[in-house]
Phi, psi and omega in degrees: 000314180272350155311347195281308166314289180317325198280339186284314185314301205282305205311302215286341171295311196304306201292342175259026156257321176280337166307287200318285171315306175301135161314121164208066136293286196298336193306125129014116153292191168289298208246087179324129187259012142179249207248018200261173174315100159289107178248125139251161191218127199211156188238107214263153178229142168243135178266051177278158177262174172247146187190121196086203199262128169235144184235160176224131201023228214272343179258104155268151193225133158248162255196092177229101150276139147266176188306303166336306215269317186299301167307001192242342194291312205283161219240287216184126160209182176197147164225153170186131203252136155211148216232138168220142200211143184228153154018262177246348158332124147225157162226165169203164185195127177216114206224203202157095174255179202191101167264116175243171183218120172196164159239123211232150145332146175278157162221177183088259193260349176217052186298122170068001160283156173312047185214186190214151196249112166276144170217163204228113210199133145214138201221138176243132171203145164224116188255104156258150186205154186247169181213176174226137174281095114080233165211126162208126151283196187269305209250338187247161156190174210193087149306136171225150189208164165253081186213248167215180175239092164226150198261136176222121190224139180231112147263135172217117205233118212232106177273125215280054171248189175261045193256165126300110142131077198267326180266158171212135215243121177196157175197138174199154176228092188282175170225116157270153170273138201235164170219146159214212190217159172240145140242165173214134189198107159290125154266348167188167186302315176317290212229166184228206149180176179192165171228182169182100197240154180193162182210153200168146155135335195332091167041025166278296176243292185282160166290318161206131138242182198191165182181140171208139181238173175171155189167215159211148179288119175218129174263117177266007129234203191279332128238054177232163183232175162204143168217160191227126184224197181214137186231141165232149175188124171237149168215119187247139177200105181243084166252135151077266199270333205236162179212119189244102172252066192255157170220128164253117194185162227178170139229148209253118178257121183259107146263159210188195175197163212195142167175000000 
């Protein structure tokens, strides 16, 4: 994890010395100067580990990843981040699947015996929300937004003892309401930084999540961006068949176009 961690640390060097170099008079700003249609679009990669429990009926498995363990884990993923800004107006939609294969320790009914819980996961969050700026300046603004989070997770989980009926199975796809903040701050033609935090689920479907990313931002052309960040995202949900207790979290390389 931390050569995984180092290799992120040089990439985030790289893009910024490459910021550094390119001409950006002409780049896109961080923060739009005005009032017509903004779009962005980005393609985000996250190294995050796992870290807590996820359950299906009666089987539970816990989960300490590191990024590594999680990349040897994965199946399959896609991401994609996107911003549309009218005047003081924004939407965004920032979303993420995941497919894994992995093995974990039991918790629940077969919490400290001598076994291993295979799981199977696919998991999907999608956060859309609308927001308003604020506050804005030549160089800061400050969003406040509104929206849902939603969610999909398919688990199947198999314990490797000499019982009947060893796998157990569940999937649902709730929407919690999240509220946060955006910050944006140019520190220069070059480099920026932002932040975005939000919080949400108060027991309408999860009991709570949360998530805050932040970091920094560079346009390395006349419309392409790169940003380099560190991301958390917790979910506590317990309904019906299934149960999610996770925390995720990492840093996160975005490439993207603006126009």
């Amino acid at each position: 994890m931390r050569r995984m961690t180092f290799n992120f640390v040089r990439l985030a060097i790289v893009i910024a010395m490459a910021a550094v170099s390119v001409r950006t008079v002409h780049a896109a700003g961080q923060i739009p100067d005005t009032e017509d249609w903004n779009f962005r679009v980005g393609v985000p990669f996250w190294a995050a580990g796992t870290h807590g429990t996820i359950g299906a009926l009666d089987r539970e498995v816990h989960l300490d990843q590191s990024f590594s363990d999680t990349l040897k884990a994965l199946d399959f993923a896609a991401a994609l981040n996107v911003e549309i800004r009218k005047d003081r107006w924004l939407f965004f939609s920032d979303g993420e699947y995941l497919k894994i294969s992995e093995t974990g320790q039991p918790r629940g009914l077969f919490k400290g015996l001598p076994a291993e819980v295979e799981l199977g996961q696919k998991t999907m969050f999608n956060d859309l929300a609308l927001g308003y700026t604020v506050l804005k300046k030549e160089s800061f603004a400050l969003d406040v937004f509104a929206g849902a989070q939603l969610s999909y997770v398919s688990s199947d989980l198999s314990v490797n003892l000499p019982i009947p009926n060893r796998t157990a199975s569940a999937s649902k796809f709730w929407a919690d309401p999240i509220i946060g903040v955006y910050l944006n701050y140019q520190l220069c033609k070059a480099a920026g930084v932002y932040t975005k935090a939000d919080v949400g689920g108060f027991h309408v479907s999860s009991r709570l999540l949360w998530q805050v990313e932040g970091g920094f931002e560079f346009p390395i052309a006349e419309h392409l961006y790169a940003r380099a960040a560190y991301r958390c995202m917790s979910t506590d949900f317990n309904r019906g068949r299934l149960t999610l207790n996770t925390t995720l979290r990492g840093p996160q390389v975005e490439l993207g176009v603006r126009f």
